[in-house]
DSSP file (Angstrom, degrees, kcal/mol; ACC not computed):
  #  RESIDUE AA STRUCTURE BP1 BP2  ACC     N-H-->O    O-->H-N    N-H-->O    O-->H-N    TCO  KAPPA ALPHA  PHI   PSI    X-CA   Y-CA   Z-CA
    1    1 A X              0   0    0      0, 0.0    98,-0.1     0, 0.0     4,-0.1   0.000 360.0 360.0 360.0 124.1  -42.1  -18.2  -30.4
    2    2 A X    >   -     0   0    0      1,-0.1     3,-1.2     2,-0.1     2,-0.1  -0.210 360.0-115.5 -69.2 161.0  -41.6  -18.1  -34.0
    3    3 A X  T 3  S+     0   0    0      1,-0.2    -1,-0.1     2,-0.0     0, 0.0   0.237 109.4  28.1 -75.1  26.7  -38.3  -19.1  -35.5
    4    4 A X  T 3  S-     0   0    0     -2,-0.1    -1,-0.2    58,-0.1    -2,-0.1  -0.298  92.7-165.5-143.6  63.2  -37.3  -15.8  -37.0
    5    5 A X    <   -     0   0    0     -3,-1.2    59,-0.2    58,-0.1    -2,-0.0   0.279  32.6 -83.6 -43.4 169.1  -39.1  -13.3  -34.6
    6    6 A X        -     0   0    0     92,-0.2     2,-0.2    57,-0.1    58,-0.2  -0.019  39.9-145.1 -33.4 164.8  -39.8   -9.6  -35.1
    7    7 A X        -     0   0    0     54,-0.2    54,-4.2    56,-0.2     2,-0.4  -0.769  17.2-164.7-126.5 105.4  -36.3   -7.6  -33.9
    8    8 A X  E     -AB  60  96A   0     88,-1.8    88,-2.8    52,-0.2     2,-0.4  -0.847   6.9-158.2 -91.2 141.2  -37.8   -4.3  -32.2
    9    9 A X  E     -AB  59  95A   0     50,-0.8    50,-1.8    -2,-0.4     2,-0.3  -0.912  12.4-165.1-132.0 145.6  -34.9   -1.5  -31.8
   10   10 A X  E     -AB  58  94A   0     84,-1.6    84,-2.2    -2,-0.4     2,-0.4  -0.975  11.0-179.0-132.2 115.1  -35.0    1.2  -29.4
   11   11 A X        -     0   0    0     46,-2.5     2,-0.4    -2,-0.3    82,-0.2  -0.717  10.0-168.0-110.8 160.5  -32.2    4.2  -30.1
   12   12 A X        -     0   0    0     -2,-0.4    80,-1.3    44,-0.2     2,-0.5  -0.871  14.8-171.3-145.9 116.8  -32.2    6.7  -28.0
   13   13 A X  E     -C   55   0A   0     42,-4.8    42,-2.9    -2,-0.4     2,-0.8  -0.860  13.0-166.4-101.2 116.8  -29.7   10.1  -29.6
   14   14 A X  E     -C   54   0A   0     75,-0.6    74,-1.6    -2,-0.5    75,-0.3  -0.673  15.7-145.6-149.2 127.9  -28.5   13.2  -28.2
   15   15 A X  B     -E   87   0B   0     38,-2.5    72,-0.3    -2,-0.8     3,-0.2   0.027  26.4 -94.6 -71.7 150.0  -27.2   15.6  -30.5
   16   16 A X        -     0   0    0     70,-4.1     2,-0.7     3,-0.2     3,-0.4   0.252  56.6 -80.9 -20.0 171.3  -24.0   18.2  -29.6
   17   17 A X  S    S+     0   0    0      1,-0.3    -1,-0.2     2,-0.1    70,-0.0  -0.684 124.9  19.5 -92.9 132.1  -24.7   21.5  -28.4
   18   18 A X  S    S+     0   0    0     -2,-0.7    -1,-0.3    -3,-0.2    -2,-0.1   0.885 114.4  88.3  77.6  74.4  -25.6   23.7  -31.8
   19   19 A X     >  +     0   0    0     -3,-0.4     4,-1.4    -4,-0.1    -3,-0.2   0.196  41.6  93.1-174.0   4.4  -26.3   20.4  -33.4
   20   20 A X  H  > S+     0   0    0     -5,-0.2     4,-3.1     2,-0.2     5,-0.3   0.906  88.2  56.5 -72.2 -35.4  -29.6   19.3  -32.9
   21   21 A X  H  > S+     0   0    0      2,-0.2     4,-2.3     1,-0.2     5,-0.2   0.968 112.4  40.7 -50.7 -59.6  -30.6   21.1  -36.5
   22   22 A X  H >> S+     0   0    0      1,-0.2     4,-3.5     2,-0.2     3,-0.7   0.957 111.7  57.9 -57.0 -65.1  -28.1   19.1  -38.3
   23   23 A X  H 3X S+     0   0    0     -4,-1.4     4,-2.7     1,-0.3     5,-0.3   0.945 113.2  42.0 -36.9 -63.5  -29.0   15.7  -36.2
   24   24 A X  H 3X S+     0   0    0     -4,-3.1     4,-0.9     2,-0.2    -1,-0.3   0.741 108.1  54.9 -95.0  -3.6  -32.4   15.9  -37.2
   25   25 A X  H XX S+     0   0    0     -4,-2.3     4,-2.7    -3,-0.7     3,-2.1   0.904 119.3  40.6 -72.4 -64.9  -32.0   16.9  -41.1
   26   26 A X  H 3X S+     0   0    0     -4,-3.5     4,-0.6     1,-0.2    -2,-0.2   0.886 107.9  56.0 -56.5 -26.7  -29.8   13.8  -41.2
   27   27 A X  H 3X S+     0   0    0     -4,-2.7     4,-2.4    -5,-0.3    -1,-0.2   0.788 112.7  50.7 -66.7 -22.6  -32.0   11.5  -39.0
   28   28 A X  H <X S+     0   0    0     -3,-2.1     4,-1.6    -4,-0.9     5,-0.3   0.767 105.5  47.0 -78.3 -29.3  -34.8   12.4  -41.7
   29   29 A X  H  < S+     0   0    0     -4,-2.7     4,-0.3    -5,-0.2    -1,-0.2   0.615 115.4  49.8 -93.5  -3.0  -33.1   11.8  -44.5
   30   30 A X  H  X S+     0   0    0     -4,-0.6     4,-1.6     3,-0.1    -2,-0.2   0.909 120.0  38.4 -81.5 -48.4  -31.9    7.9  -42.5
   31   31 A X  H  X S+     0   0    0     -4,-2.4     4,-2.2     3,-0.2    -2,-0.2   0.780 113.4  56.9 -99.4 -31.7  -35.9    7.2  -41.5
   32   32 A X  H  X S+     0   0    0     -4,-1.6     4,-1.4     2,-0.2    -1,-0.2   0.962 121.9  25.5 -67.0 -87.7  -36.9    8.7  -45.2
   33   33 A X  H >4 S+     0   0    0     -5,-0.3     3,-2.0    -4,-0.3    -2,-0.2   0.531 124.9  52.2 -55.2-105.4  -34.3    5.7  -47.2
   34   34 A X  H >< S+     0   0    0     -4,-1.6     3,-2.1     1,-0.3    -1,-0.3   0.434 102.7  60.5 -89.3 -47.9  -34.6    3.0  -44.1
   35   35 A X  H 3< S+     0   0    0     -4,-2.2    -1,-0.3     1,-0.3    -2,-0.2   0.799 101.2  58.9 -31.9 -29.3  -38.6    3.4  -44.4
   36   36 A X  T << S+     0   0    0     -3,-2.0     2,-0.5    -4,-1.4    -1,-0.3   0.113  81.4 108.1-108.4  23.7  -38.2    2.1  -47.9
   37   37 A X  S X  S-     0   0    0     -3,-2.1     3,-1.8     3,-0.2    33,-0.0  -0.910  71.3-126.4-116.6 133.6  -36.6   -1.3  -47.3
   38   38 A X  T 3  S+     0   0    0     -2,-0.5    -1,-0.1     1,-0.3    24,-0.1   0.597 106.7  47.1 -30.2 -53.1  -38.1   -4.4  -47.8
   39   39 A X  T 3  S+     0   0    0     27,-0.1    23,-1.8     1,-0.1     2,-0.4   0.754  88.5 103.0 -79.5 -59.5  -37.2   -5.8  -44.2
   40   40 A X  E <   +D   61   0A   0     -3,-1.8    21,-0.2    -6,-0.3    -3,-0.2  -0.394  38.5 165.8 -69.5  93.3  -38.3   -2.8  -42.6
   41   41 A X  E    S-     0   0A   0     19,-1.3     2,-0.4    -2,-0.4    20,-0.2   0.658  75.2  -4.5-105.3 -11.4  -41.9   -3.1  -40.9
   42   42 A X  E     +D   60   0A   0     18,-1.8    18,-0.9     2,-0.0    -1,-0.2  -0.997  57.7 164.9-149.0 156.0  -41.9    0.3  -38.7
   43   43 A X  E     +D   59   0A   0     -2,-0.4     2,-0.6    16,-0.2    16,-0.2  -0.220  19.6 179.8 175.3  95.4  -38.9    3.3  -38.0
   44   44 A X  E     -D   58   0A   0     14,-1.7    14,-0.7    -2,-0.1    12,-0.0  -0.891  21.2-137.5-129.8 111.9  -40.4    6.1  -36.6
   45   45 A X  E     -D   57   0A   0     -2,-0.6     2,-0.3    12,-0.2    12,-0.2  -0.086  22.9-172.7 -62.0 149.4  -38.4    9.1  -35.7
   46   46 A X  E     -D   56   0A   0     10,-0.5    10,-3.0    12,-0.0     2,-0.2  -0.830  12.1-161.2-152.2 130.4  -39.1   11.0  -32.3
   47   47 A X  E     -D   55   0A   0     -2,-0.3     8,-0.2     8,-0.2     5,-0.1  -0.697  31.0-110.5-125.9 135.3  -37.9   14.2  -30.7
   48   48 A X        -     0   0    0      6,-4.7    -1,-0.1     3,-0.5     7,-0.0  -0.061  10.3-151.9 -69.1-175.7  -38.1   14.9  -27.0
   49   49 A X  S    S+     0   0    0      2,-0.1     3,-0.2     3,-0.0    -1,-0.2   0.683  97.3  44.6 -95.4 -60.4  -40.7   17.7  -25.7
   50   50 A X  S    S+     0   0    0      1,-0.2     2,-0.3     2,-0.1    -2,-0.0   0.734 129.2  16.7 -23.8 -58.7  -38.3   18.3  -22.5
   51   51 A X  S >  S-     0   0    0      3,-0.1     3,-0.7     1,-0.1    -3,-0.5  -0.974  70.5-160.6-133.7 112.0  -34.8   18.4  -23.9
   52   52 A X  T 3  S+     0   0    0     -2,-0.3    -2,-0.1     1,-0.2    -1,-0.1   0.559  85.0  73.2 -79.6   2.7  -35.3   19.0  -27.8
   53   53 A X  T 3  S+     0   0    0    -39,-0.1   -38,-2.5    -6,-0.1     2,-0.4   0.778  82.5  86.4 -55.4 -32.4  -31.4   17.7  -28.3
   54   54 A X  E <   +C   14   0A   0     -3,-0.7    -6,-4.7   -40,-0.2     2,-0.4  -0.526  57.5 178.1 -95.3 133.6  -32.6   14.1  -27.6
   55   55 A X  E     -CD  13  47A   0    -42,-2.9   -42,-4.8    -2,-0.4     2,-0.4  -0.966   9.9-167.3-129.0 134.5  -34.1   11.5  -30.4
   56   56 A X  E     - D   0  46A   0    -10,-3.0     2,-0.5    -2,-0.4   -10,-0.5  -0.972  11.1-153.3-133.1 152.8  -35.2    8.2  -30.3
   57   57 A X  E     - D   0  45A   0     -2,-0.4   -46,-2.5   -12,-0.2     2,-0.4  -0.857   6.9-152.3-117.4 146.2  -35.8    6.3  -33.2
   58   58 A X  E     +AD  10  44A   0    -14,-0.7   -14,-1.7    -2,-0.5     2,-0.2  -0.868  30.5 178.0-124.0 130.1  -38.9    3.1  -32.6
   59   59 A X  E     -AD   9  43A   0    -50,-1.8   -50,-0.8    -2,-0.4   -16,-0.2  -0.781  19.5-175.5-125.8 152.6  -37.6    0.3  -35.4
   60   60 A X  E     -AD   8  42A   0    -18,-0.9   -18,-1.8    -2,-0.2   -19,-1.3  -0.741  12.7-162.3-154.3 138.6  -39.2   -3.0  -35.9
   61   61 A X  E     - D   0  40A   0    -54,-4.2   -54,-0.2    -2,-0.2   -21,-0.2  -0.930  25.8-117.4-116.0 131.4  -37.4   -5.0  -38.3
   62   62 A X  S    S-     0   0    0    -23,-1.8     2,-0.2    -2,-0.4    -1,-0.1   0.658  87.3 -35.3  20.5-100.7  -38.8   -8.2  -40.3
   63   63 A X  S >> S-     0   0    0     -3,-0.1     3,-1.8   -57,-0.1     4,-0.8  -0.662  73.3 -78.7-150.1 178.1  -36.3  -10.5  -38.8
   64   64 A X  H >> S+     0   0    0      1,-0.3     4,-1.1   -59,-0.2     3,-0.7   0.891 128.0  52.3 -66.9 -37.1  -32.5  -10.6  -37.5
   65   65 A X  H 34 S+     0   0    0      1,-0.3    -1,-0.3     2,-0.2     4,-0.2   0.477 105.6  49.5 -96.7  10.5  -31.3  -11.0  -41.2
   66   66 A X  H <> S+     0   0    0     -3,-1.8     4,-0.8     2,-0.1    -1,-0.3   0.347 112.5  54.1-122.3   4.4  -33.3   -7.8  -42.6
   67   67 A X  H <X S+     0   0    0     -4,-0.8     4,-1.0    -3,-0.7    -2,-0.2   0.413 109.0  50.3 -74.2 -22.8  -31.6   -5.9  -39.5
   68   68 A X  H  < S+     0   0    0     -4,-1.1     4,-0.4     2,-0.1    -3,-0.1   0.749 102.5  50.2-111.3   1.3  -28.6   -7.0  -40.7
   69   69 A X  H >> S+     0   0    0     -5,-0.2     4,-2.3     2,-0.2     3,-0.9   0.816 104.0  69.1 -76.8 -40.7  -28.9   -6.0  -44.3
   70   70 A X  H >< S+     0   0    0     -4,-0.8     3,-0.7     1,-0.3     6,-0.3   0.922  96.7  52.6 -14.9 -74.2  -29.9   -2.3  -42.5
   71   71 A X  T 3< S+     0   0    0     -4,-1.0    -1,-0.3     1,-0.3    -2,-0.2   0.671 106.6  54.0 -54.5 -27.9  -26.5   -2.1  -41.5
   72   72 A X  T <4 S+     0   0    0     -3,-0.9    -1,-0.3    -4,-0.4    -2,-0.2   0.920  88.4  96.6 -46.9 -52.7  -25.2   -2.7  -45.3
   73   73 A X  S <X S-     0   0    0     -4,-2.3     4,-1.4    -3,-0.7     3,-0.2   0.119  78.8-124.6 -74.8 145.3  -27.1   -0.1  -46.8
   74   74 A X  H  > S+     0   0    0      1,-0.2     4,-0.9     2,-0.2    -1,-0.1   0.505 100.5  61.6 -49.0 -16.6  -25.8    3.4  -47.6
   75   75 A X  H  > S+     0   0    0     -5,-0.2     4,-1.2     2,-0.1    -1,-0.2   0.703 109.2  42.4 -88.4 -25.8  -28.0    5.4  -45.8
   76   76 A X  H  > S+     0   0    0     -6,-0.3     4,-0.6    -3,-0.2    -2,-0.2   0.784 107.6  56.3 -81.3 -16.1  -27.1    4.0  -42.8
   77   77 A X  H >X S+     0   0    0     -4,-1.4     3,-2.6     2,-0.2     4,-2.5   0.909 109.8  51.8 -83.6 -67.7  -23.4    3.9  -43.2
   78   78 A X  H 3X S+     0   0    0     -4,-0.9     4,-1.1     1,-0.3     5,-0.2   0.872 106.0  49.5 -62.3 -24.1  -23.4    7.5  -43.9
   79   79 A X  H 3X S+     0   0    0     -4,-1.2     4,-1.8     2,-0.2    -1,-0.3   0.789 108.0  52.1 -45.8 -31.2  -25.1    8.3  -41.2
   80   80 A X  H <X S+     0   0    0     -3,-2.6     4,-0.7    -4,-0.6    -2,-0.2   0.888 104.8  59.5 -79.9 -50.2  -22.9    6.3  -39.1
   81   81 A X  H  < S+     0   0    0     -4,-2.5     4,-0.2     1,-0.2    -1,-0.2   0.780 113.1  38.8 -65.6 -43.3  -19.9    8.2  -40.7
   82   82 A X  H >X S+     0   0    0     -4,-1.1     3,-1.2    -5,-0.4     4,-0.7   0.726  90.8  92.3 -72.6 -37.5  -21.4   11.5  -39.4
   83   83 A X  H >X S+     0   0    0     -4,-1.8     4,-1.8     1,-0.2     3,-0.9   0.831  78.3  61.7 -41.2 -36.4  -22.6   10.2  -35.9
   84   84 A X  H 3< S+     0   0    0     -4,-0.7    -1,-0.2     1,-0.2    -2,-0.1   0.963 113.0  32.1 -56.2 -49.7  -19.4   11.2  -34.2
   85   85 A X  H <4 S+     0   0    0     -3,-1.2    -1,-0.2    -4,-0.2    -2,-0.2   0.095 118.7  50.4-108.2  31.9  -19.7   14.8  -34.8
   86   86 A X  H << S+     0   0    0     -3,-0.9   -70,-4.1    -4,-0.7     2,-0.3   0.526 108.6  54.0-109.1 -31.7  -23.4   15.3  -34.8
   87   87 A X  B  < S-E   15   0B   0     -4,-1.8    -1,-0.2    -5,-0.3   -72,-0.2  -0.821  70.8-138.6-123.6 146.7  -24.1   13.3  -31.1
   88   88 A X  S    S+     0   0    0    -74,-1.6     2,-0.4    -2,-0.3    -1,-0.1   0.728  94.1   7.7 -85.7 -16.3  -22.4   14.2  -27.9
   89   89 A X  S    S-     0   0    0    -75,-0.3   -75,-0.6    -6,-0.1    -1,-0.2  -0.997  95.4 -91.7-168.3 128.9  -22.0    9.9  -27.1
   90   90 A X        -     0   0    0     -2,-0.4     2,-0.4     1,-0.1    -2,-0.1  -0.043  66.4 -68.6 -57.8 175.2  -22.8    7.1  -29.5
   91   91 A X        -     0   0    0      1,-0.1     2,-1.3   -78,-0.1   -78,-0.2  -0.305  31.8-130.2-101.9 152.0  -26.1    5.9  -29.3
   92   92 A X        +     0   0    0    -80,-1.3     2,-0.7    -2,-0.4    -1,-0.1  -0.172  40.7 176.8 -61.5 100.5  -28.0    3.9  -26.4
   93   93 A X        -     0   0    0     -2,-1.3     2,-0.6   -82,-0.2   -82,-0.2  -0.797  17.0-170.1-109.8 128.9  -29.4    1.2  -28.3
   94   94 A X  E     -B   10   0A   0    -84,-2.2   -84,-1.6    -2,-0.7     2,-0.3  -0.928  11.9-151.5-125.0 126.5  -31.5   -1.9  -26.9
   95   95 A X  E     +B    9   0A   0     -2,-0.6     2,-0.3   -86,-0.2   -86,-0.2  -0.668  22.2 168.9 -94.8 159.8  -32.4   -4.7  -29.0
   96   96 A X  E     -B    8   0A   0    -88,-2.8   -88,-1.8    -2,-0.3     2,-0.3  -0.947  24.8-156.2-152.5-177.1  -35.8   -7.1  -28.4
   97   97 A X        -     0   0    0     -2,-0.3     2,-0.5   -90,-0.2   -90,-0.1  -0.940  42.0 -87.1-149.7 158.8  -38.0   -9.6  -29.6
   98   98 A X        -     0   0    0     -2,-0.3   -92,-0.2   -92,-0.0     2,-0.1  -0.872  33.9-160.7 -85.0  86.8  -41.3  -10.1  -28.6
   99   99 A X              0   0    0     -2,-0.5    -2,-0.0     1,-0.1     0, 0.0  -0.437 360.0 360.0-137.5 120.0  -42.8  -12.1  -25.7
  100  100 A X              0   0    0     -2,-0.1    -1,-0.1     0, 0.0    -2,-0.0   0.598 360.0 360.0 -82.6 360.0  -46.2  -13.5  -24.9
């Protein structure tokens, strides 16, 4: 395994009721600005077919230290700062790395 692996993130979001609109204007304007950081090798928004309140967002970041510069950045912070009243429960997030 190399010594600064991949970090793949799996989010899984699901907005208030009357709030899905709102959830996904901002989630666009997160995946737009997080697409465009060095660190950042995939973050690809996804809306269910089933229940269109629920989003999960497919990250794979560089390494643990360009995941933790993510969290620095402004697009994410404001987002973060809105997450309470856009999503009914913060969100289920599982980190991984990658295993042959």
């Amino acid at each position: 395994m190399s010594k600064n692996p991949s970090i793949t993130i799996v989010a899984y979001l699901k907005a208030r009721d009357g709030m899905d609109q709102a959830l996904l204007h901002e989630l666009r304007k997160l995946v737009h600005d997080t697409q465009e950081e060095a660190g950042c090798i995939q973050y690809i928004l996804h809306r269910s077919i089933e229940a269109p309140k629920d989003f999960m967002i497919y990250e794979i970041w560089r390494d643990q230290a360009a995941l933790n510069e993510h969290v620095l950045q402004a697009h994410y912070l404001n987002f973060s700062a809105l997450a309470a009243e856009l999503l009914v429960e913060p969100p289920d997030v599982s980190h991984m790395i990658q295993v042959t």
